[in-house]
N, C-alpha and C positions, 0 to 999 in steps of 0.2 A: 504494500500500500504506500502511495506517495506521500507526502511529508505534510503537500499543502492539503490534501486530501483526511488529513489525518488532523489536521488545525483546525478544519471545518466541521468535520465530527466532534470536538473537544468543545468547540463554541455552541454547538447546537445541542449537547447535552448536559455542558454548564448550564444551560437556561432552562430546561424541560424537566430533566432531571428533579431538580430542586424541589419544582412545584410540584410534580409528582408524589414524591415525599412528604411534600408538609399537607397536602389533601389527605394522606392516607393519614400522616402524625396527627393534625388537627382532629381526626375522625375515632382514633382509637385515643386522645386526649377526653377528649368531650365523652364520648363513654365511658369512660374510667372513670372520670367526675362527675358523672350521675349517679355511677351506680355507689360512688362514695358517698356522696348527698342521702341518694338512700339508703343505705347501709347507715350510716352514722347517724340519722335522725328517725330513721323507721317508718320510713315514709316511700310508697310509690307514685309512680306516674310523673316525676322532675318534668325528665325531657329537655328540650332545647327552651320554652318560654318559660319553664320552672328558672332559668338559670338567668334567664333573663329579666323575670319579676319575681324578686326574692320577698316582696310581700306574698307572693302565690307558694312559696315554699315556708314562709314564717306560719300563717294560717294552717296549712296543710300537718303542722306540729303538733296542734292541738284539737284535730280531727276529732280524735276519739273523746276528749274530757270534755264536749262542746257537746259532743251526742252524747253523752250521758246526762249530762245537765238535763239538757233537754227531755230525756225520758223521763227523769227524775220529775221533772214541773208537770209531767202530764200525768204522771202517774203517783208520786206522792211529795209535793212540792215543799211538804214542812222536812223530809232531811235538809235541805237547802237552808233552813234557819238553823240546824243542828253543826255548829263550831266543829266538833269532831269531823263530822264526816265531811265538812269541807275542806279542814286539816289535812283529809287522805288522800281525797282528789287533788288537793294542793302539794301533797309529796309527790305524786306521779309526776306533777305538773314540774317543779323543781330539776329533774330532771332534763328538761328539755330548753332552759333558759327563761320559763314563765311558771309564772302565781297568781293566786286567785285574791282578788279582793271584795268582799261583800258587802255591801249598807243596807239599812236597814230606815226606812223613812226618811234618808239624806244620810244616816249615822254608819260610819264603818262600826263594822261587827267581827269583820275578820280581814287581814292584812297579813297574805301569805310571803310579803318581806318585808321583817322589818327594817332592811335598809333604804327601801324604796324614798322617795323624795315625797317629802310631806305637800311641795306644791304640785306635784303629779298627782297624790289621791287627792288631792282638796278638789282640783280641776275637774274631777272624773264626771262625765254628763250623768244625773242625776234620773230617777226613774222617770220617763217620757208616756206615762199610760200604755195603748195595747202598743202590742209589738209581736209581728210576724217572724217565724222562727223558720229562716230560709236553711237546708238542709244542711250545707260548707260553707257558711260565711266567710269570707275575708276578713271581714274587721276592719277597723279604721285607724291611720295611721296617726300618733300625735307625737311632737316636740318636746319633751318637757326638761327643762335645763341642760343642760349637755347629753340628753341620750333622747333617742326615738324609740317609742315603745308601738305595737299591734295589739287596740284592745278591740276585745270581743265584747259587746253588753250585753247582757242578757235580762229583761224585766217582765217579772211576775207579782202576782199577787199572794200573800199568803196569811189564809185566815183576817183579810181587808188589809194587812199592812204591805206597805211597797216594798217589793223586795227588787234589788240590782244585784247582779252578779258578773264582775270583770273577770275576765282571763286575756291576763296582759303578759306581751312577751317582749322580749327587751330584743331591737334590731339591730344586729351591727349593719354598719356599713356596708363591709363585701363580706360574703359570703367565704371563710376558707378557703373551700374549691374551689370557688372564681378566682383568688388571687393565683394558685398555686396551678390552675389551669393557664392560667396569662403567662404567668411564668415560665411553664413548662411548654407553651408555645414559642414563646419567644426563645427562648434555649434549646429547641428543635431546631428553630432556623435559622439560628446561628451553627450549629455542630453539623443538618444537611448542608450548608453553604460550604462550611470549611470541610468537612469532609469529599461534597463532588469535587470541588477546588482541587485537593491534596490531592486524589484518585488519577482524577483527568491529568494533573501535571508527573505524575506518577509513572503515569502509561505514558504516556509523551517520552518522559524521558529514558523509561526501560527499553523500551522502544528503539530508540534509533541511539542515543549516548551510553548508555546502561549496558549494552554488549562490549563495547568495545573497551568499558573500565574494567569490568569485571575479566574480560582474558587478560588486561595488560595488567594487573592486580593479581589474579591469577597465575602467570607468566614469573613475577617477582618472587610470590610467594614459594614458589617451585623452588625456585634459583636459592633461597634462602633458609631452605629446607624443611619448611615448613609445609604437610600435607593434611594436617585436619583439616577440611574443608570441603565442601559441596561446590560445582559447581553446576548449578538444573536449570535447564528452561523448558517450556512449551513449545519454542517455536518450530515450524517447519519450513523456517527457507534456510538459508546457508550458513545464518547464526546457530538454528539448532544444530545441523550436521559438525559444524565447528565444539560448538557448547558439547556434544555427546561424545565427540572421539577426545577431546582435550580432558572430559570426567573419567573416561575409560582408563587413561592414562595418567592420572591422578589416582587411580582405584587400585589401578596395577603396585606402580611405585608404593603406594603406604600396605598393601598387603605383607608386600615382603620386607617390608620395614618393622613392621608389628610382629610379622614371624620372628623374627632377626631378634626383636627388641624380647620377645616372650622365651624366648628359648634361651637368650644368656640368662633373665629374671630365673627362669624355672633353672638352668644347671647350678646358678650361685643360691639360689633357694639349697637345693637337692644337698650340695655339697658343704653347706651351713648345715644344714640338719645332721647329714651323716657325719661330720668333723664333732657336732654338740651334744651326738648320741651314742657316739665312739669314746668320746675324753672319759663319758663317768664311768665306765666298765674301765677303761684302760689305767686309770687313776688309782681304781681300786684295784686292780692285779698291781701296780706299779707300786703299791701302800704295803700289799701284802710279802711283794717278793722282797723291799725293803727290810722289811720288820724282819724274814728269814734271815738276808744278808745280815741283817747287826745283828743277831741273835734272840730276838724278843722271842722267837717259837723255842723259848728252851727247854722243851716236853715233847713228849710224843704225841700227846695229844694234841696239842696248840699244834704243832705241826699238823700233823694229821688237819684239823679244821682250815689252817691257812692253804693248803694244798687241795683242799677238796672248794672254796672260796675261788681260788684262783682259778678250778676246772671251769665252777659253774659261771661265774663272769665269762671265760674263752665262750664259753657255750650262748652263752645270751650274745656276744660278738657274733657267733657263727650264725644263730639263727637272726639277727639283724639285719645281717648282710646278705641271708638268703631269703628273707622279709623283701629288702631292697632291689633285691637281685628278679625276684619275681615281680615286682611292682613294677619294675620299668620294661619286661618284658608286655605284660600286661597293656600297659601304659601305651607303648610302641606297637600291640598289636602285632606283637610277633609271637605270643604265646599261644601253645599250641592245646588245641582242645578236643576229648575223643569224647564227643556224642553218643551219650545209649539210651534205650530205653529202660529206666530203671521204675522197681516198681516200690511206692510211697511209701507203704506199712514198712516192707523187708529193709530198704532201705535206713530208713529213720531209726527202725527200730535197732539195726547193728551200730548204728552212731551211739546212737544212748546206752548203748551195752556199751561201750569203747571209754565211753566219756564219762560214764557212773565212777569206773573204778578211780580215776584221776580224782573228782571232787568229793569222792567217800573218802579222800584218803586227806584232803580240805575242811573236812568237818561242812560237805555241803550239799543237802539233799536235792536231787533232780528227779522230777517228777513225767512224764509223760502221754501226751493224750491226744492218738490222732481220731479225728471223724472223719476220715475218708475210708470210699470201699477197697478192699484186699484188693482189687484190682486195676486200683486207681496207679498210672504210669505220667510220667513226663521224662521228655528227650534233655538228659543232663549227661555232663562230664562227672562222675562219681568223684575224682579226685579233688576237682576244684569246689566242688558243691559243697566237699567235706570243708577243705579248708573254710569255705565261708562259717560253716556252724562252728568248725574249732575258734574260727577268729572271732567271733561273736561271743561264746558263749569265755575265751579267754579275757575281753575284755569285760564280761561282767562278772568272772571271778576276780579281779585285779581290785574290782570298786563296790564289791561287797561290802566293807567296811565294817564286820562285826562275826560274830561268833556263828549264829544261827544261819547261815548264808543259804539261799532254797532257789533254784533255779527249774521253770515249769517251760518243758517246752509241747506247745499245740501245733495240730495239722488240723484247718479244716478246710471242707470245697464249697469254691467259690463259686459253681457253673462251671466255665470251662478253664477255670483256674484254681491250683491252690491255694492255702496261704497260710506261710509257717510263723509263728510266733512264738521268740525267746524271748521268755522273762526271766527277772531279778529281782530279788527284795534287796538290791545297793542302796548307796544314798541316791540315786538320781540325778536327771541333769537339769541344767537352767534352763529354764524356756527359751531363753533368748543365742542360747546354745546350741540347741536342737540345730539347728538349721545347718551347722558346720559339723557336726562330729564325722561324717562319711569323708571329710576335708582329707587332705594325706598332711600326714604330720602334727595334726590338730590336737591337742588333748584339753579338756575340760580344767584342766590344773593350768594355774598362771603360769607358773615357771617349768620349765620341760627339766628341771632336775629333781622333778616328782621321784617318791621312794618307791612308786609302783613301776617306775618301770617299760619296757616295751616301745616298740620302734615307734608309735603314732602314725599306722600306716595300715593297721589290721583291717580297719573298716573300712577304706579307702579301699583296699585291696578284694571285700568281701563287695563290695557295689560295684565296680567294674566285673569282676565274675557275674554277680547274679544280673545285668545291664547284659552282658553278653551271651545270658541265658535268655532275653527277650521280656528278661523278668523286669519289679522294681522293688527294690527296700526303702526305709525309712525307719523312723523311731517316734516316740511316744515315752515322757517320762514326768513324774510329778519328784519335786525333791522328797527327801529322805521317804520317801514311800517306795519305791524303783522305777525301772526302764524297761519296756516292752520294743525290741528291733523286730518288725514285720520286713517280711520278702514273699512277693507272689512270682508262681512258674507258671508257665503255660501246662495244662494237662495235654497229653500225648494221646490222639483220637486216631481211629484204623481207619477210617475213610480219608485224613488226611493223608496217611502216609499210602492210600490206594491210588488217591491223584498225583501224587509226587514221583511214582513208579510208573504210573501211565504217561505224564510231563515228559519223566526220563525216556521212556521208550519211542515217544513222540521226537524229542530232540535228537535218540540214535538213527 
């Protein structure tokens, strides 16, 4: 599109624009401020001349205490001399910015404010004989010292004496919602102006100068090595084809910049851990062979303990490193998995034979309970599946933390999934914690030279297994109550593996 073409557009919808706008603004204003008018006074029917003659909406206030009166005179005109029940209509009345005044042969009887202006009651037109009682009066509107009041008279007779009854309501000026309607018009079209204004000169400039900052900005930014940044547009002439291959190549460059950036992060992560989870086993072999060297083992026994000390540190070494050593194949996706079909009861049930004896010898009972059928199967690696329950249920011997330590593990079906839960009565994790414990390297203990021990890579290492089972785990724990780790597997169905054999035969 041409430039001057594109000027003439910008001029012809500065001006249409606007108006457009403030028809639609003026029209959902002005209904807002009715139906506030009514809402806030309890009153229907405003409209546009309600707002226009605010004596039509002052009247319309006291609708209802005008037809009462009125029944009341027809029907037993002496409450009307009874003070009380004037008093109540008069509380209703309060309410709404109006109160009743009564006389009685010229004499007030009742004056539902006493702050009212003593030259306002003295003024009030006095009983005038008969008098037609039109069904929604208006009322008449009077002056009296600094304020305008809408009274309503009302005269009857009762038992020969003259009775009057005002219902006077004090008028402001403007109405609320007129002001804050003018207001909020006039503050429409101020913000449609500035806003078509800003839009139009906006587009104008995106437009035809706005492409050619944005590459040469763009362009800099490159050079400077800076690539967080977006470059998008809509267009489809030659700025877009330009805008899209120059983002491509922006996209390209910071990919392998983030790889670049994440994999030194992740090796000096990795080898901070393993340098800070090597020192305390090595420290302590380093403490013990010491104390041999000067002589402090000068027993058989002490010996005896400092040499069996020393085996068992090498051994938490060797299983760290073989901890670590499967994590990063894991990790890399280079570890290798033998698929079977294994069947739930037999399986589970040789785990918990395996794993009883180790935590009977713990002082710590494990309990067992699957609901699935004897011939409930799913497609697992046997060895890695184990590791995950060993790695789970070693990290909730580790956080026991007391004598009676009881670990229950359940199987039930899900439809066409399991779903295994390990429990613990430990202390539990933080809520705010849950979220990271699958972390690698994570542990729930501020400082990683916890007395418990262990690579902080078990669970880490149990979620990538069960993730590459098609599975997922998670956890669940309340403090000092315990932790429940959940893992669901896919159940292993014979019609699936009939179409996978037919697939196969297909693809030979």
């Amino acid at each position: 599109m041409k430039f001057r073409t594109k000027i003439k557009i910008s001029f012809s919808l500065l001006i249409s624009i606007p108006i457009m706008l403030m028809i639609v603004a003026m029209f959902a204003i002005f209904n807002m401020q009715v139906k506030d008018v009514e809402d806030s006074y309890g009153i229907k029917g405003v409209g546009l001349e309600g707002l226009a003659n605010q004596t039509k909406i002052y009247s319309k206030l006291t609708e209802n205490e005008y037809d009462t009166i009125i029944s009341d005179i027809k029907e037993t005109p002496e409450k009307l001399a009874d003070v009380k029940y004037i008093s109540k209509l008069n509380d209703s009345l309060n309410k709404k910015d109006s109160f009743i005044i009564a006389k009685q042969d010229g004499v007030v009887i009742f004056n539902g404010c006493e702050d009212s202006e003593a030259d306002m009651v003295d003024k009030l037109p006095n009983y005038r004989g008969s008098y037609e009682y039109p069904k929604t009066p208006e009322g008449n509107s009077y002056i009296y010292g600094d304020y305008k009041y809408l009274v309503k008279q009302i005269n009857f007779k009762v038992k020969g004496d003259d009775e009057s009854v005002y219902i006077v309501t004090l008028m402001q000026p403007v109405l609320p919602q007129i002001k804050i309607m003018i207001i909020e018009i006039v503050v429409s079209f101020i913000l449609i102006t500035i806003f078509t204004t800003v839009v139009l000169l906006f587009w104008l400039q995106r437009s035809i100068g706005k492409p050619l900052e944005k590459m040469a900005e763009a362009t800099t930014r490159i050079a400077q090595g800076d690539l967080d940044f977006k470059i998008q547009t809509d267009k489809k002439d030659e700025f877009g084809d330009l805008y899209n291959d120059f983002e491509n190549m922006r996209i390209r460059l910071k990919e392998s910049a983030e790889e670049r950036i994440k994999f030194d992060e992740e090796n000096r992560e990795i080898l901070s851990n393993i340098s800070h989870d090597l020192k305390t086993p090595l420290t302590s072999i380093k403490g013990y062979i010491e104390g041999i060297r000067d002589g402090v083992a000068n027993t058989p026994s002490k010996m005896d303990k400092y040499i069996k000390t020393i085996y068992n540190k090498t051994n938490d070494m060797e299983k760290l490193i073989a901890e670590l050593s499967l994590y990063t194949k894991i990790d890399n996706n280079t570890a290798t998995y033998d698929f079977k079909k294994v069947k739930v009861d037999e399986y589970f049930s040789d785990c918990v034979e395996e794993i009883s004896v180790e935590l009977e010898s713990k002082n710590i009972m494990l309990t067992y309970f699957n609901y699935t059928d004897k011939d409930c199967m799913v497609i697992a690696d046997p060895e890695r599946l184990k590791r995950v329950i060993n790695n789970i249920i070693s990290n909730s011997v580790k956080y026991i933390g007391h004598k009676k330590g009881a670990v229950n593990i359940r199987i039930t079906d899900e439809n066409d999934k399991i779903h295994v839960e390990i429990e613990d009565n430990g202390k539990g994790i933080a809520k705010e914690e849950l979220p990271y414990i699958f972390d690698r390297f994570y542990r729930t203990d501020s400082s990683r030279n916890s007395d418990q021990g262990g690579s902080g890579i078990g669970l880490a290492i149990a979620k990538k297994i069960i993730e590459m089972h098609g599975g997922k785990i998670w956890a669940s724990s309340m403090e000092n109550t315990g932790t429940i780790i959940h893992f669901v597997l896919n159940k292993y169905r014979e019609e699936e593996e009939a179409v996978e054999d037919e697939q196969k035969n297909i693809n030979d």
